[in-house]
PDB file with SEQRES, HELIX, SHEET and CRYST1 records, atoms N, CA, C and O in Angstrom:
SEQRES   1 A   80  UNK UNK UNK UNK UNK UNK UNK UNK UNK UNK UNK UNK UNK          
SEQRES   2 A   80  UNK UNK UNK UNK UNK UNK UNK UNK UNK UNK UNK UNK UNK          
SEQRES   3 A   80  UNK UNK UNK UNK UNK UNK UNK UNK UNK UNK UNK UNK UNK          
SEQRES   4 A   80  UNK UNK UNK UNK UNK UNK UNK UNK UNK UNK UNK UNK UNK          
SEQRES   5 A   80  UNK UNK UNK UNK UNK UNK UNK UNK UNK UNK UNK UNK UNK          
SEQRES   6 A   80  UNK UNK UNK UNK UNK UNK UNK UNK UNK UNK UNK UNK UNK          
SEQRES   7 A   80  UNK UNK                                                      
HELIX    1 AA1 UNK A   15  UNK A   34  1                                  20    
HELIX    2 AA2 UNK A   41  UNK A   44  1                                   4    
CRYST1    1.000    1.000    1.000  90.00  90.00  90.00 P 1           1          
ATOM      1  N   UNK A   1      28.464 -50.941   2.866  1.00  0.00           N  
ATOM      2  CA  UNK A   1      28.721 -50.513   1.512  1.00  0.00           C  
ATOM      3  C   UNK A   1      29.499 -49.212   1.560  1.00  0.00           C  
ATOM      4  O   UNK A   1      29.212 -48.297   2.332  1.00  0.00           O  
ATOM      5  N   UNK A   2      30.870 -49.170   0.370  1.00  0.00           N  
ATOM      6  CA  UNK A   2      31.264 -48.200   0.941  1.00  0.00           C  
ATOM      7  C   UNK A   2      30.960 -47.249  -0.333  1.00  0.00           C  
ATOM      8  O   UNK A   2      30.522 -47.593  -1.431  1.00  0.00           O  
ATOM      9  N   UNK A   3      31.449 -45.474   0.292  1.00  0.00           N  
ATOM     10  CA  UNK A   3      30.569 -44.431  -0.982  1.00  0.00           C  
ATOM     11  C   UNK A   3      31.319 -44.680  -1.825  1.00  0.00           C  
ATOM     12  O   UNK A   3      32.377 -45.228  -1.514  1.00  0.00           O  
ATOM     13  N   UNK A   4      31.016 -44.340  -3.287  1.00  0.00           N  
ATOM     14  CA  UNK A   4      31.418 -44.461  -4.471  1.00  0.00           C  
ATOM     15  C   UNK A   4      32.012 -42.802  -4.467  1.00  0.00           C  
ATOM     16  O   UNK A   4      32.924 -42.665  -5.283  1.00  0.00           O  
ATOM     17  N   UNK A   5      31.637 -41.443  -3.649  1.00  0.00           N  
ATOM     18  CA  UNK A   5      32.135 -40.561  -4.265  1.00  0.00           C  
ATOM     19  C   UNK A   5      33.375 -40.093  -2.693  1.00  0.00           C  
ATOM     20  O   UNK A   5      33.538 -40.394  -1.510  1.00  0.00           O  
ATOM     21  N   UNK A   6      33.879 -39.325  -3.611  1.00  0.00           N  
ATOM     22  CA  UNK A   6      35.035 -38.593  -2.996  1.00  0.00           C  
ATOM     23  C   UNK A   6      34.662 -38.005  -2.046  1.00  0.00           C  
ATOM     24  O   UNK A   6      33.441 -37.908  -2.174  1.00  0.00           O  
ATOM     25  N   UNK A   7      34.996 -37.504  -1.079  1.00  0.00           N  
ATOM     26  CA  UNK A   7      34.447 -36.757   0.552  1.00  0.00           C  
ATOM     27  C   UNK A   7      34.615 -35.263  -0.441  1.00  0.00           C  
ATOM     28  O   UNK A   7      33.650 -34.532  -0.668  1.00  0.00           O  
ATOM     29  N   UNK A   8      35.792 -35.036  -0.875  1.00  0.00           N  
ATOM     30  CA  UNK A   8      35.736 -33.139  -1.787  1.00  0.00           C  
ATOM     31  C   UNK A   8      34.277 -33.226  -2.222  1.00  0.00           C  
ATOM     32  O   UNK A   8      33.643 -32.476  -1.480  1.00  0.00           O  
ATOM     33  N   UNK A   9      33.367 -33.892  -3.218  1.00  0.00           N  
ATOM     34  CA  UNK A   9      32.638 -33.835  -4.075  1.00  0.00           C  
ATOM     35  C   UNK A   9      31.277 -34.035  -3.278  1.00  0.00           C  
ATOM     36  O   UNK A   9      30.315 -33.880  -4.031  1.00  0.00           O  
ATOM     37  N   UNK A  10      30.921 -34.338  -1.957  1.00  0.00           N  
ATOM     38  CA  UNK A  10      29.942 -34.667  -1.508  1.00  0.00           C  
ATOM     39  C   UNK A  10      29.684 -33.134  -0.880  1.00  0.00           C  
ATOM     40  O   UNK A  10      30.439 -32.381  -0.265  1.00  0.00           O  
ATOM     41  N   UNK A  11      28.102 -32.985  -1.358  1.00  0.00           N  
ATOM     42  CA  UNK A  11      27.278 -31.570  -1.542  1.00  0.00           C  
ATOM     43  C   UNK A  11      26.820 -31.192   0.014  1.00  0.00           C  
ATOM     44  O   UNK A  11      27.007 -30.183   0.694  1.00  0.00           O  
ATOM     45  N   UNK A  12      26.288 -32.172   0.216  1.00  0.00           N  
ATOM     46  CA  UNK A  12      25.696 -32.347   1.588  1.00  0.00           C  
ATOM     47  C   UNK A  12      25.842 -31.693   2.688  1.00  0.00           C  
ATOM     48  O   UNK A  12      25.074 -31.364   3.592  1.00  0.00           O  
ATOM     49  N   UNK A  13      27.435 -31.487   2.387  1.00  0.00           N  
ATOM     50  CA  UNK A  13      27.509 -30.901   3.941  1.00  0.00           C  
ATOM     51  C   UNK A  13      27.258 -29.045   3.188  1.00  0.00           C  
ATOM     52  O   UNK A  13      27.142 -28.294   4.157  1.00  0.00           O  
ATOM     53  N   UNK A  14      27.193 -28.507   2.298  1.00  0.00           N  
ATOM     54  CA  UNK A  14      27.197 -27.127   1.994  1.00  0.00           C  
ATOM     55  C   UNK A  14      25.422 -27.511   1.833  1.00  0.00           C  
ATOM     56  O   UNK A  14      25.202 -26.325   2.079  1.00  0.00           O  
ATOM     57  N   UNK A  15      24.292 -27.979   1.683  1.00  0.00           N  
ATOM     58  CA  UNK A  15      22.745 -27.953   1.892  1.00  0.00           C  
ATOM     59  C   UNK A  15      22.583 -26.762   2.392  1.00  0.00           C  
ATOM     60  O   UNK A  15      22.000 -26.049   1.577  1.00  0.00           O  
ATOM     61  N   UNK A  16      22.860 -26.170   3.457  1.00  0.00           N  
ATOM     62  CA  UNK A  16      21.699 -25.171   4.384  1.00  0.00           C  
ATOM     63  C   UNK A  16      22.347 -23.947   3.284  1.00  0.00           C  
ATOM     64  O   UNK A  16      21.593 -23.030   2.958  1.00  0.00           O  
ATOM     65  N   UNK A  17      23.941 -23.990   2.674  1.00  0.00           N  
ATOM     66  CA  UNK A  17      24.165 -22.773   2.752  1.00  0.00           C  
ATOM     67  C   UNK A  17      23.369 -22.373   1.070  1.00  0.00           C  
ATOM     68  O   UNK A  17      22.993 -21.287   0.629  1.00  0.00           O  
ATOM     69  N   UNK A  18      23.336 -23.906   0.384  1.00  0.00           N  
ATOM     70  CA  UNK A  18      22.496 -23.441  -0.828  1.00  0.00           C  
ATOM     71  C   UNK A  18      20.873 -23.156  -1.099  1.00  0.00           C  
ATOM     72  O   UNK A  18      20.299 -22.710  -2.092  1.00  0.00           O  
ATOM     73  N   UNK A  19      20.369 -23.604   0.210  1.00  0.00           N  
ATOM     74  CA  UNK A  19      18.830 -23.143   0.738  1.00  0.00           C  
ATOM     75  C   UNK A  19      19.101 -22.327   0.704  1.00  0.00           C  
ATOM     76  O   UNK A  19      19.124 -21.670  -0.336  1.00  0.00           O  
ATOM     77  N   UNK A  20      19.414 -21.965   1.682  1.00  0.00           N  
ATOM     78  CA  UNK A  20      19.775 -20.273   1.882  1.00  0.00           C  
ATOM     79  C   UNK A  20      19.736 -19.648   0.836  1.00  0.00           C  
ATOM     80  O   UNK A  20      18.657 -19.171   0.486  1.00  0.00           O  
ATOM     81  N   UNK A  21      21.006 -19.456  -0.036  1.00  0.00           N  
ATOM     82  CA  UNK A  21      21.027 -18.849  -1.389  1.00  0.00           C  
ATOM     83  C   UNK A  21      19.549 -19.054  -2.307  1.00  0.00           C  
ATOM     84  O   UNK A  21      19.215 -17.981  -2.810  1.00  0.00           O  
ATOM     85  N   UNK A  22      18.998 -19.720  -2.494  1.00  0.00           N  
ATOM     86  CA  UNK A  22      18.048 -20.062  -3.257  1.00  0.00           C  
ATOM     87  C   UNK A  22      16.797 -19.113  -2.409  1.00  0.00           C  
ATOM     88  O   UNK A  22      16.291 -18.133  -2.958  1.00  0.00           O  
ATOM     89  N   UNK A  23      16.555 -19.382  -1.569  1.00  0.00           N  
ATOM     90  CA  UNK A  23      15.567 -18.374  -0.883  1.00  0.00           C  
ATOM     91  C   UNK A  23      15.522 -17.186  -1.223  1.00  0.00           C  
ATOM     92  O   UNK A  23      14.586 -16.579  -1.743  1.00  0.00           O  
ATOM     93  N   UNK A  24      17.054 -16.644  -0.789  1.00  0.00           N  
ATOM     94  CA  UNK A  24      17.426 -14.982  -0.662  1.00  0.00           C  
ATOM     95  C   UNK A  24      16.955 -14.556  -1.832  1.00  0.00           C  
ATOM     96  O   UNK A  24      16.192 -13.601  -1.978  1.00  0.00           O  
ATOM     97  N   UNK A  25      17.585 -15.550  -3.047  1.00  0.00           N  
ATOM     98  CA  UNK A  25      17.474 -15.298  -4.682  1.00  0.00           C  
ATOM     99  C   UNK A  25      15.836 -15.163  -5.023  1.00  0.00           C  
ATOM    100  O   UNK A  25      15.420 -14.270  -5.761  1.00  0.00           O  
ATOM    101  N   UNK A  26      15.164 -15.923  -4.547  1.00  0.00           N  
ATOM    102  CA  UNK A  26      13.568 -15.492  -4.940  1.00  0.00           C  
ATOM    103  C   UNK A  26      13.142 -14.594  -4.155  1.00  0.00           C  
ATOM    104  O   UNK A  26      12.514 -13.680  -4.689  1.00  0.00           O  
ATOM    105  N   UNK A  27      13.271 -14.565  -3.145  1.00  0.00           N  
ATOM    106  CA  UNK A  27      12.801 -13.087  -2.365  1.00  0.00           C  
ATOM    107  C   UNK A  27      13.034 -12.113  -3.032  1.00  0.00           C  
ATOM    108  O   UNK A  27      12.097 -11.437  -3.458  1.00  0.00           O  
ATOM    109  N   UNK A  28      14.233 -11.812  -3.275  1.00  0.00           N  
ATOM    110  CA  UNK A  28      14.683 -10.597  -4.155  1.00  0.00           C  
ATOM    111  C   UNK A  28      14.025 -10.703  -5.504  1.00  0.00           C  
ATOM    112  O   UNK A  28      13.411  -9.705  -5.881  1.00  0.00           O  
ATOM    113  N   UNK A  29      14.059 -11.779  -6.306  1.00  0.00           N  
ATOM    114  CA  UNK A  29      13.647 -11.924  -7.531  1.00  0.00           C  
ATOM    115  C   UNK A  29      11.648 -11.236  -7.765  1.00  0.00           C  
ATOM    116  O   UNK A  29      11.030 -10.757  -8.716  1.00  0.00           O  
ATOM    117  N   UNK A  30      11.339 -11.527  -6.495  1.00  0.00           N  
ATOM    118  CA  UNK A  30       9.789 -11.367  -6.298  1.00  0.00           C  
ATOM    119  C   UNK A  30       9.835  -9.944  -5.740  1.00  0.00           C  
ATOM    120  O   UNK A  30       8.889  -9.156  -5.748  1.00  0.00           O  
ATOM    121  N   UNK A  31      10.474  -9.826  -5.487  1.00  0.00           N  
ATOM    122  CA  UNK A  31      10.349  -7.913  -4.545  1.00  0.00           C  
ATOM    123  C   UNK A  31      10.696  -6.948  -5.907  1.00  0.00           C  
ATOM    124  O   UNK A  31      10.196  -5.844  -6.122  1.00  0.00           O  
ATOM    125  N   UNK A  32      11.435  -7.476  -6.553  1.00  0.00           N  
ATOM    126  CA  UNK A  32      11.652  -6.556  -7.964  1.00  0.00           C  
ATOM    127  C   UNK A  32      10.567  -6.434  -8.602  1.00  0.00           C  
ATOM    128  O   UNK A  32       9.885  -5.410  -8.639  1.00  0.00           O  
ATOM    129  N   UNK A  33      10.221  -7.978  -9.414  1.00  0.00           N  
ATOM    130  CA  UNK A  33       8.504  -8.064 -10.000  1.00  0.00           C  
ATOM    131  C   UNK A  33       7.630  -6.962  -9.530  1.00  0.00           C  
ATOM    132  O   UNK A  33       6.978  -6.102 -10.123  1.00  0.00           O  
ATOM    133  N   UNK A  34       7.807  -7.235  -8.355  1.00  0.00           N  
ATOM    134  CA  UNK A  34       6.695  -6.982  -7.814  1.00  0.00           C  
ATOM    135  C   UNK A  34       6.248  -4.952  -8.081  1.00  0.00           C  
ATOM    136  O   UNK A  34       5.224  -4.324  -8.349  1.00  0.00           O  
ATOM    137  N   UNK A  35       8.046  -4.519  -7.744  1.00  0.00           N  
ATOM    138  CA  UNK A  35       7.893  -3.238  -7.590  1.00  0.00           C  
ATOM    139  C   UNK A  35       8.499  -2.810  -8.726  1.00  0.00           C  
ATOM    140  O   UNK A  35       9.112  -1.768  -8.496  1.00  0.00           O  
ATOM    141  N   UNK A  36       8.630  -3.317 -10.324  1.00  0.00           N  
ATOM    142  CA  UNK A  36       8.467  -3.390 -11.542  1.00  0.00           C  
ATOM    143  C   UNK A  36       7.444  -2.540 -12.134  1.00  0.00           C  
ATOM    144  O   UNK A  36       6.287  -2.935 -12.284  1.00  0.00           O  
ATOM    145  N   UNK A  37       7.883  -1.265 -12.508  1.00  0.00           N  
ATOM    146  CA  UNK A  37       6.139  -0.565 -13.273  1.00  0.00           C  
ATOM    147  C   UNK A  37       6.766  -0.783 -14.739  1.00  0.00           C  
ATOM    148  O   UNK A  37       7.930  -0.849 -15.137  1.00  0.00           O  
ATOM    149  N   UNK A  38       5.586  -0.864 -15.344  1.00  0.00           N  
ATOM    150  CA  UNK A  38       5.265  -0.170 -16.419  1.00  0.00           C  
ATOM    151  C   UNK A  38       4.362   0.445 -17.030  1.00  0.00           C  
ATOM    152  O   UNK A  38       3.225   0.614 -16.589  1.00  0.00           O  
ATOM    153  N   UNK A  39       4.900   0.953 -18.416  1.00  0.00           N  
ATOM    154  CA  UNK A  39       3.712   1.870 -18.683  1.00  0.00           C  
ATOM    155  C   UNK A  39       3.354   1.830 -19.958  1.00  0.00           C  
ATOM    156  O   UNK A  39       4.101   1.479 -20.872  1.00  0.00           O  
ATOM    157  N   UNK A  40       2.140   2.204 -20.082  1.00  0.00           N  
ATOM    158  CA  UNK A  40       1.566   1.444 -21.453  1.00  0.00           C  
ATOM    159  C   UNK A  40       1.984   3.348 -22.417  1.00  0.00           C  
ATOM    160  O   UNK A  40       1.874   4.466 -21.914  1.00  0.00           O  
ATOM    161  N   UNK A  41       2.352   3.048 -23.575  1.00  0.00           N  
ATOM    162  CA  UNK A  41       3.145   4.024 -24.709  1.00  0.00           C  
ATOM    163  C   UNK A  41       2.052   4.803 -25.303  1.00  0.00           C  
ATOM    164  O   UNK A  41       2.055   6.029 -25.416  1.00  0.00           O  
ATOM    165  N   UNK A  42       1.167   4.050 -25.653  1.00  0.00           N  
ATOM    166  CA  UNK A  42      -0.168   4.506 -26.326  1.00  0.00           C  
ATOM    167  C   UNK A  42      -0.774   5.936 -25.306  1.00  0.00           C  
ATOM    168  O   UNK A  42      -0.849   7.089 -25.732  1.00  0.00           O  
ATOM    169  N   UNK A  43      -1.078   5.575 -24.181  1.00  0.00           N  
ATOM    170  CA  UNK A  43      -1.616   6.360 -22.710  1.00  0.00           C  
ATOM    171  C   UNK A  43      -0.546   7.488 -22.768  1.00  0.00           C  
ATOM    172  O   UNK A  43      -0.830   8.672 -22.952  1.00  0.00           O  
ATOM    173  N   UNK A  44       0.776   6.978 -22.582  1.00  0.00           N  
ATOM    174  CA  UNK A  44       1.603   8.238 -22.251  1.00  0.00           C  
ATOM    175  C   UNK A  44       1.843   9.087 -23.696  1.00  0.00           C  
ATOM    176  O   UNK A  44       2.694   9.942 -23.452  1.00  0.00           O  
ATOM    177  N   UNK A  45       1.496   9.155 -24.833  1.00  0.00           N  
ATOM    178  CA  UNK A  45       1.580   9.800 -25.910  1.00  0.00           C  
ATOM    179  C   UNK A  45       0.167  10.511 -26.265  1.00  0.00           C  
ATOM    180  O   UNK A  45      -0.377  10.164 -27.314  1.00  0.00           O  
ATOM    181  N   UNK A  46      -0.470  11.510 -25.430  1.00  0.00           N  
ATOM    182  CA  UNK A  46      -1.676  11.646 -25.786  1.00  0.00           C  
ATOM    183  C   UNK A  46      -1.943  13.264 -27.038  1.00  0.00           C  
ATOM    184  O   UNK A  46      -2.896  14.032 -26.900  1.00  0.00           O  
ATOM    185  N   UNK A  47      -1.324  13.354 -27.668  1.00  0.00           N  
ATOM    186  CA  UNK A  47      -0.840  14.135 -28.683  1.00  0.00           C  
ATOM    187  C   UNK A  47      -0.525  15.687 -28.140  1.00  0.00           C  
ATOM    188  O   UNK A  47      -0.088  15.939 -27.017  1.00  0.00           O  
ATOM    189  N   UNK A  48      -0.804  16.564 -29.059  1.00  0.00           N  
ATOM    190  CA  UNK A  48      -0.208  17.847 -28.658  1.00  0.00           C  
ATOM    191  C   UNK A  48      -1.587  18.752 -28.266  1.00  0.00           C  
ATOM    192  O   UNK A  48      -2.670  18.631 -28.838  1.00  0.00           O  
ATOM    193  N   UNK A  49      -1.363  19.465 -27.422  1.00  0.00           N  
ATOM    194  CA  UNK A  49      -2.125  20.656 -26.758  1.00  0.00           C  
ATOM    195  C   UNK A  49      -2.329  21.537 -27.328  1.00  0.00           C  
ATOM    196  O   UNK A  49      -1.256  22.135 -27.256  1.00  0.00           O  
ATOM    197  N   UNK A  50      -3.412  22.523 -28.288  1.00  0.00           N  
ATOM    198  CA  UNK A  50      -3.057  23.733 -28.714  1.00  0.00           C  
ATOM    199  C   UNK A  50      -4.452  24.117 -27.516  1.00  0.00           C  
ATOM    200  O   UNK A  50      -5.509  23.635 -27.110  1.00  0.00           O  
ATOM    201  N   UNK A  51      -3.458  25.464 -27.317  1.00  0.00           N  
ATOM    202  CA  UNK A  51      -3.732  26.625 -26.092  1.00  0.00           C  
ATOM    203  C   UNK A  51      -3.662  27.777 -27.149  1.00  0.00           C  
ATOM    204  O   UNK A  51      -2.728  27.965 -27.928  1.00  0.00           O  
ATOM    205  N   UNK A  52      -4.942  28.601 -27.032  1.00  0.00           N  
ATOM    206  CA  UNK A  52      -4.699  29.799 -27.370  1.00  0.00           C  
ATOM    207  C   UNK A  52      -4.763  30.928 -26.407  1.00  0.00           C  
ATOM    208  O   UNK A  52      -5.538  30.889 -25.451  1.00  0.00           O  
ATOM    209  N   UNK A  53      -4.151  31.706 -26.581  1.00  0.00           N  
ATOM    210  CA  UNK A  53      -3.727  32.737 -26.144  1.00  0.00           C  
ATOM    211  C   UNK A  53      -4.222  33.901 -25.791  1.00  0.00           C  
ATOM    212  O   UNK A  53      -3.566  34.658 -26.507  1.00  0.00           O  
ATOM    213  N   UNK A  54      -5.004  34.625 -25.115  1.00  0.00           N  
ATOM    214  CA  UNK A  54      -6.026  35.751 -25.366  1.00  0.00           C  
ATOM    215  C   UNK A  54      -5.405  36.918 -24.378  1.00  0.00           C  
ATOM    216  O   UNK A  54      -5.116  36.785 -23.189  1.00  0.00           O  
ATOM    217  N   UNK A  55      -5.271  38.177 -25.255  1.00  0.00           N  
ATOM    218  CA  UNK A  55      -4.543  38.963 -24.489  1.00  0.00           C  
ATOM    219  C   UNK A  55      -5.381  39.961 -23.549  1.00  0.00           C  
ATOM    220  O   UNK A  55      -4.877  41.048 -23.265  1.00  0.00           O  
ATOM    221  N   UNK A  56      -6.806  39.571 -23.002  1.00  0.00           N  
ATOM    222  CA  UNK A  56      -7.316  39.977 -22.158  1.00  0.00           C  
ATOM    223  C   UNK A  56      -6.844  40.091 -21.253  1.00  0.00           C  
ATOM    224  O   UNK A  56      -6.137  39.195 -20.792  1.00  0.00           O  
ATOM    225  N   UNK A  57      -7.110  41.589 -20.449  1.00  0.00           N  
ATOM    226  CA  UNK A  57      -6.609  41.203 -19.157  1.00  0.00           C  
ATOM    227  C   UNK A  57      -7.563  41.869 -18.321  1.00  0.00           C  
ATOM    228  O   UNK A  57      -8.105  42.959 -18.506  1.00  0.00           O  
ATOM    229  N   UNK A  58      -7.744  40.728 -16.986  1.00  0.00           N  
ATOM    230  CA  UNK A  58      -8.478  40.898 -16.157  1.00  0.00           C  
ATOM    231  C   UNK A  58      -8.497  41.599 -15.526  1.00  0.00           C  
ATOM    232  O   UNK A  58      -7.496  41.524 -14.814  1.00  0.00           O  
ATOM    233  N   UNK A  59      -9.452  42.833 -15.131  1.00  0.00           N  
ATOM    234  CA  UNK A  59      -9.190  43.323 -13.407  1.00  0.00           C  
ATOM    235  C   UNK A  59      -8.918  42.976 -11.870  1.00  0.00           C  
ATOM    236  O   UNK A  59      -9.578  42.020 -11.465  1.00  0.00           O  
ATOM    237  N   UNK A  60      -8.416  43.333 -11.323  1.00  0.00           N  
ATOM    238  CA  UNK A  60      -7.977  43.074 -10.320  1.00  0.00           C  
ATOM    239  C   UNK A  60      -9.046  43.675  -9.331  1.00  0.00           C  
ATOM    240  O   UNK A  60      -8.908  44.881  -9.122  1.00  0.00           O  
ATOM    241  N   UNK A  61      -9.751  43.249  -8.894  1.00  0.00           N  
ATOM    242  CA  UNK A  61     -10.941  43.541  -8.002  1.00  0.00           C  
ATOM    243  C   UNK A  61     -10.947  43.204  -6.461  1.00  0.00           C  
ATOM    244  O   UNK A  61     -10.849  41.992  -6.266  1.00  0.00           O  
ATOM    245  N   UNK A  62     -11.039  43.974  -5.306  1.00  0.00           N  
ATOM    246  CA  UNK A  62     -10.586  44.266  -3.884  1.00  0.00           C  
ATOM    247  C   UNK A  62     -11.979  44.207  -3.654  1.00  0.00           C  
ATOM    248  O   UNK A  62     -12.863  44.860  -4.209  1.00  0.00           O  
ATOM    249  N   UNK A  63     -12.100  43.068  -2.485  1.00  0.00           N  
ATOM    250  CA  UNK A  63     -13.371  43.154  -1.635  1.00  0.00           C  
ATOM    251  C   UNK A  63     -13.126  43.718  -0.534  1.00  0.00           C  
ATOM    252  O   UNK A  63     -12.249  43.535   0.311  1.00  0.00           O  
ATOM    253  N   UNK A  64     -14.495  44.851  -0.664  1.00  0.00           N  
ATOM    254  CA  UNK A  64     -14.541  45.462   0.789  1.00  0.00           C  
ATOM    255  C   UNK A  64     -15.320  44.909   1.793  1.00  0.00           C  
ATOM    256  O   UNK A  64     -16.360  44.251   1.757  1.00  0.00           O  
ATOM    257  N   UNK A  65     -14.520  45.358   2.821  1.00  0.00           N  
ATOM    258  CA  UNK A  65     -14.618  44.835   4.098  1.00  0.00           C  
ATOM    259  C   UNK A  65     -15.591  45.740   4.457  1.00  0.00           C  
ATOM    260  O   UNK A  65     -15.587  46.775   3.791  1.00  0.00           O  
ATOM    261  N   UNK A  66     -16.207  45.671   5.095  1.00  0.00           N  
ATOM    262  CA  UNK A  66     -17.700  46.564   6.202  1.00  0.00           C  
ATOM    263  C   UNK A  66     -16.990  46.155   7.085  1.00  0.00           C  
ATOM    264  O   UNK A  66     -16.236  45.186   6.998  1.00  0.00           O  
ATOM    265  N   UNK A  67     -17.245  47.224   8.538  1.00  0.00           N  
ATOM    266  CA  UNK A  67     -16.235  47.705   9.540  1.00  0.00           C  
ATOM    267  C   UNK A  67     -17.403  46.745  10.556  1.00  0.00           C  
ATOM    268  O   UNK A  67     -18.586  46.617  10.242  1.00  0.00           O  
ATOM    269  N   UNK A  68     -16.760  46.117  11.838  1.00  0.00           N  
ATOM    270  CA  UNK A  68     -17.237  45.077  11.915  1.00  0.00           C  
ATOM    271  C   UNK A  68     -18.575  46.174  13.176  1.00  0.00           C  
ATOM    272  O   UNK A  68     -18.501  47.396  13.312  1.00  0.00           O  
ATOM    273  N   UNK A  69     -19.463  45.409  13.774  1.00  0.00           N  
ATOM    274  CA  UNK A  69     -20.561  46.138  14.467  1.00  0.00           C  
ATOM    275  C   UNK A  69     -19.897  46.602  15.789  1.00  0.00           C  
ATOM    276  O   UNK A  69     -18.962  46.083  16.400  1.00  0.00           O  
ATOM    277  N   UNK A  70     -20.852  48.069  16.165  1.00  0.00           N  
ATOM    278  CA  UNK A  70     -19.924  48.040  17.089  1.00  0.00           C  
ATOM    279  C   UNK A  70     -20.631  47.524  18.396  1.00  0.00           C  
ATOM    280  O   UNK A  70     -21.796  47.137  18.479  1.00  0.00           O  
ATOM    281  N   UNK A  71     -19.586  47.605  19.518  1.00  0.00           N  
ATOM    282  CA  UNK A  71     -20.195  46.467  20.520  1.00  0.00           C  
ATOM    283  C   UNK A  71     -21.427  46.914  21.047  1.00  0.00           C  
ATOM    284  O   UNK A  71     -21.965  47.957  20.674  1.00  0.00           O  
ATOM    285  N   UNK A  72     -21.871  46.182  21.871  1.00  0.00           N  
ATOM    286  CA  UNK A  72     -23.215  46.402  22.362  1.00  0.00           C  
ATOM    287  C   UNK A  72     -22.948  47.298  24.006  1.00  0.00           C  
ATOM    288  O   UNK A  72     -22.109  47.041  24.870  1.00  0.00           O  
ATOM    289  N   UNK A  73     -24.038  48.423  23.989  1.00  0.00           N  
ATOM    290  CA  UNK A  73     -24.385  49.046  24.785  1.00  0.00           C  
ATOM    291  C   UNK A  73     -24.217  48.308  26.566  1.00  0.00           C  
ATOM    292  O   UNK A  73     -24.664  47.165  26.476  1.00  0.00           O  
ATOM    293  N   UNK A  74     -23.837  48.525  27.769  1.00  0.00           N  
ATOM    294  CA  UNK A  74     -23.956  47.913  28.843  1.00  0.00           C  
ATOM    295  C   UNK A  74     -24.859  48.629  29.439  1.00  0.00           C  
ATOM    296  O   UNK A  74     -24.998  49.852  29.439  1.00  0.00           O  
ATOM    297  N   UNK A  75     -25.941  47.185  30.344  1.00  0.00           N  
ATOM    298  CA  UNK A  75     -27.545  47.776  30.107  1.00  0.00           C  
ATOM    299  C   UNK A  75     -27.351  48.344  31.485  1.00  0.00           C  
ATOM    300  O   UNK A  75     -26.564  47.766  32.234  1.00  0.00           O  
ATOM    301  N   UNK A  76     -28.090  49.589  31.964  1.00  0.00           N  
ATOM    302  CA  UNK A  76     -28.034  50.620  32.920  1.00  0.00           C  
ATOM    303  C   UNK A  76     -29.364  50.537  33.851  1.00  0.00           C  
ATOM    304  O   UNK A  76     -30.391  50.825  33.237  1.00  0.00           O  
ATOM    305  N   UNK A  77     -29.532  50.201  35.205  1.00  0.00           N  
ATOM    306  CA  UNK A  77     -30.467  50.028  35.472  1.00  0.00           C  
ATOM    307  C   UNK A  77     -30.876  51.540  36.111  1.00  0.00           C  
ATOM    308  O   UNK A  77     -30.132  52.141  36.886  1.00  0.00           O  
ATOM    309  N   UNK A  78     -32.107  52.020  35.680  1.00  0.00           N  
ATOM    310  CA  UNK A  78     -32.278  53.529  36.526  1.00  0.00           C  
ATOM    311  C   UNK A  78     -32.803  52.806  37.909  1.00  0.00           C  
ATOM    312  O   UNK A  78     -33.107  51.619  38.029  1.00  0.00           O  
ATOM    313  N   UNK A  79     -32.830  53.751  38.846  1.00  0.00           N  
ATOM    314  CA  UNK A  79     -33.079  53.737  40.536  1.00  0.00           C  
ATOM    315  C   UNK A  79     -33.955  54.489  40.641  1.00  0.00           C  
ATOM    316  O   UNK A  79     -33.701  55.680  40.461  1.00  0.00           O  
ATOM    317  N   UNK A  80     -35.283  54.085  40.962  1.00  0.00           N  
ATOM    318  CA  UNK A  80     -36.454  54.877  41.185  1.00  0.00           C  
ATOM    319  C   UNK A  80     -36.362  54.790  42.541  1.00  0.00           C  
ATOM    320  O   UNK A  80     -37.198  55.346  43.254  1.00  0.00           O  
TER     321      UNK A  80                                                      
END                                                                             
């Protein structure tokens, strides 16, 4: 039986290269999804801050150091 289509029009022999394409295309298509954020509007709008202001001002307070011990004596034996 002979083919009914044209040798130009037969797909067959391009197969691996449209696997191919089709693969690459969901890989990529799934790596986007995937690394796709979003963010919910409600959460990121959590209204306005009032801060007041107080014109106290703190001291600045220095801890003292105690001077460290001094070393220990080297013990002396007397000679009777």
């Amino acid at each position: 039986m002979e083919p009914k289509k044209s040798p130009e029009a037969d797909l067959e022999k391009s197969r691996g290269v449209f696997l191919q394409f089709g693969i690459v295309l969901a890989l990529l298509l799934s790596i986007f999804l995937i690394e796709y954020k979003t963010y919910d509007e409600s959460i990121a709008n959590l209204g306005e801050l009032e801060v007041q202001m107080d014109d106290e001002i703190i001291p600045i307070t220095q801890r003292e150091v105690a001077p460290p011990p001094p070393p220990p004596r080297p013990h002396q034996r007397l000679l009777k």
